[in-house]
C-alpha angles and dihedrals in degrees: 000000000000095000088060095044093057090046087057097057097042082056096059090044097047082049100041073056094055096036107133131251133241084247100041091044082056097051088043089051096043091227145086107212095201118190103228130165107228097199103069104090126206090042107035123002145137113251122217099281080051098252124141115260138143130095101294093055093051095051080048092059103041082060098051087051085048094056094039091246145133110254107227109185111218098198112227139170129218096275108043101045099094094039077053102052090042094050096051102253094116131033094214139346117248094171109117087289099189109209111243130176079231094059092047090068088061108030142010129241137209111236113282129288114161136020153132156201119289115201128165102243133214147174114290095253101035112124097231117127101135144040082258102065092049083069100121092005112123110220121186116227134181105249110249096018124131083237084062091054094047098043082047089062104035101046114094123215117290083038111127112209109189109204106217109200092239129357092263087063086048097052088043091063105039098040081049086046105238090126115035096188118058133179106211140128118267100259093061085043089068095043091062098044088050086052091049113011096182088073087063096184132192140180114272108168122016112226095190150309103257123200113198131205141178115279119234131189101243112261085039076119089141096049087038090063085039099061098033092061081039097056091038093052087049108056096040087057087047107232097114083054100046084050090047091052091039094068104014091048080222138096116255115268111282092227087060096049089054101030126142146183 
């Protein structure tokens, strides 16, 4: 009895040993299922025959050839990437992850490849240049969002913060002008003020430069070095920063392209 009991355990051990790997598990697969938000255009939208495209996707893409996969898209919103990514729908998040000391605690990130800047936007001639004057604004914000955190602690009482369910419903209501104040980064700034020019909105208080990286479940050790080399390779050749001008109109952010451990 005690022979077999030993063996056992000898068993588990010898196959915790031999347990696969996120990255092995993908290449097995032969696909990459990837958590991105496809309302958030420039980065990751639908075009108008209803195919992926934006910056993120591509980068996306770019990953799944390197690694010789299949890209499958899980569709997410602000607020259920990271749920997505810890409950095993999806292998990693690709999705403008900014990197926060609060996510950390969740969930791990690659270095960064991608970001932006985040404002809270008005109306040109609105009088708005500090936390105080958004006292009885109401500003419109993605649930979930870091833009959401931010806005949260920088708000002061009488502001109303309107939660919109992912960033297309939130460019929907301010560019219909339901909302007239917005926290969002530029690039979806610009969005709004192309589908109703008369808003003409601008930044008026930066809430942060943001850095995003890919989300990854913690233990993913293996995928982690992966991606960092990846993303690394990558940006010093220059193709994750010909994909980020193609869509943002901008070079990628100088930090990223130096940046070290």
């Amino acid at each position: 009895m005690k022979t077999a009991i030993l063996t056992a355990a000898a068993l588990l051990i010898a196959a915790a040993a031999h347990a696969e790997t996120t990255l092995e598990r993908i290449r097995e697969r032969g696909a990459i299922r990837i958590a991105i938000d496809l309302s958030v255009p420039p980065w990751s939208y639908k075009d108008e025959n209803l195919v992926p495209v934006g910056s993120e996707v591509e980068t996306a893409q770019l990953l799944a050839d390197s690694l010789g996969v299949d890209m499958e898209i899980v569709q997410t919103n602000g607020a259920n990437r990271i749920p997505f990514l810890m409950s095993g729908q999806a292998d990693i998040i690709m999705s403008v992850l900014s990197i926060t000391d609060e996510r950390r605690q969740v969930i791990d990130f690659s270095r960064p490849y991608t970001g932006a800047s985040t404002f809270i936007a008005a109306p040109a001639g609105a009088k708005i240049a500090s936390a105080e004057d958004l006292a009885g604004q109401r500003i419109a914000v993605t649930r979930g969002t870091a833009n959401d955190t931010d806005l949260t602690a920088l708000a002061p009482a009488r502001t109303e913060i309107i939660r919109f369910e992912d960033e297309a419903t939130t460019i929907t209501a301010v560019a219909a002008g339901q909302v007239p104040l917005v926290a969002q980064a530029q690039s979806l700034i610009d969005v709004i003020n192309a589908r109703n020019p008369s808003l003409q909105l601008e930044p008026k208080i930066t809430l942060r430069e943001f850095r995003a990286g890919v989300g990854i479940r913690k233990g993913d050790t293996d995928l982690a070095e992966y991606l960092d080399e990846w993303i690394g390779d990558n940006v010093e050749n220059g193709k994750i920063g010909a994909i980020y001008a193609k869509y943002q109109h901008a070079d990628l952010p100088a930090d990223i392209v130096t940046y070290a451990d």
